[in-house]
N, C-alpha and C positions, 0 to 999 in steps of 0.2 A: 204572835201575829199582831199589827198592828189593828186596830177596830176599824179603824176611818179607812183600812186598806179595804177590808172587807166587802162595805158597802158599795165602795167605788168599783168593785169587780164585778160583784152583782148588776151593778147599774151598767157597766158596759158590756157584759153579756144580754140583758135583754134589748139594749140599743143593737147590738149586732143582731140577733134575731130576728125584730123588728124589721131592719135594712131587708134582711135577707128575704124575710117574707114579701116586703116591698120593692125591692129590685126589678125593676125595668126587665132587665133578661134573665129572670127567673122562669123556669121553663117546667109544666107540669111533669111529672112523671112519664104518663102514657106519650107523651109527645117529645120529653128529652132520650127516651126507647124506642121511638117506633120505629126506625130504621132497622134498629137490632131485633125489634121481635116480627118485622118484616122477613126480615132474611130466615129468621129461626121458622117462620111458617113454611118459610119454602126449603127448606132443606128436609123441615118436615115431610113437606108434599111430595119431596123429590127421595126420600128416604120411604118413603110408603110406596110410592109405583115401583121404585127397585124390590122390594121384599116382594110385591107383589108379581110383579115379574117372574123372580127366583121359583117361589112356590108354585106359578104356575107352569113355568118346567120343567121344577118336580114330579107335581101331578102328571105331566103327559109322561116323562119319563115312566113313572112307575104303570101308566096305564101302558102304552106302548108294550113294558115288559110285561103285564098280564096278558097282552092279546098276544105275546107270541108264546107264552107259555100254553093259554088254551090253545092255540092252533097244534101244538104240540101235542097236546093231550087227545085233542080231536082225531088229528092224525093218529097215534096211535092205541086209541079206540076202536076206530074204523079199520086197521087193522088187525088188532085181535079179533074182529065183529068177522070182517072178510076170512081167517085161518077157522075159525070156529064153525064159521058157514062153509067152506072147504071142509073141515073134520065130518063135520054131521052129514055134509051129501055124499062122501066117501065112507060114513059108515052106514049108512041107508044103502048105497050101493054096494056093501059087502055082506048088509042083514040080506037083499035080495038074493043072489047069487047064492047065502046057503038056505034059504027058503026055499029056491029055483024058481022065483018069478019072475 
């Protein structure tokens, strides 16, 4: 490599630097993005109320099927409760009869 190339490369890479730090339309970071992390908030926001949406009709779903499942269970509680209450006054009214009362 030539020596004298060297230096002259050196020197034109921090002239260009330099420029670039100094340019007119050099535009900071936050502000050459904000469009883009504009819209990323909102797809965020717009991606959180959908999730949040979904789960919450999940949730009703699965309560929904919990209340028909107790009404199910209720229901048939209430009648084994009623056969049971049928059994016992039909064997009370069979204990009397061989009691004779």
């Amino acid at each position: 490599m030539d020596e004298t190339h060297f230096p002259l490369t050196a020197g034109l890479g921090i002239k260009f630097k330099v420029r670039v730090i100094f340019d007119p339309f050099w535009i900071p970071f936050d502000k050459r993005f904000e469009s883009i992390l504009s819209r990323f908030q909102e797809h965020t926001r717009l991606f959180n109320r959908a999730t949040r949406e979904v789960l919450t009709e999940e949730v009703l779903l699965h309560f929904n099927i919990m209340d028909h499942e107790i009404e199910e269970r209720t229901s048939e509680q209430e009648q084994q409760k009623e056969e049971k209450d049928r059994r016992d006054k039909e064997a009370l009214r069979e204990l009397k009869l061989v009691l004779g009362t």
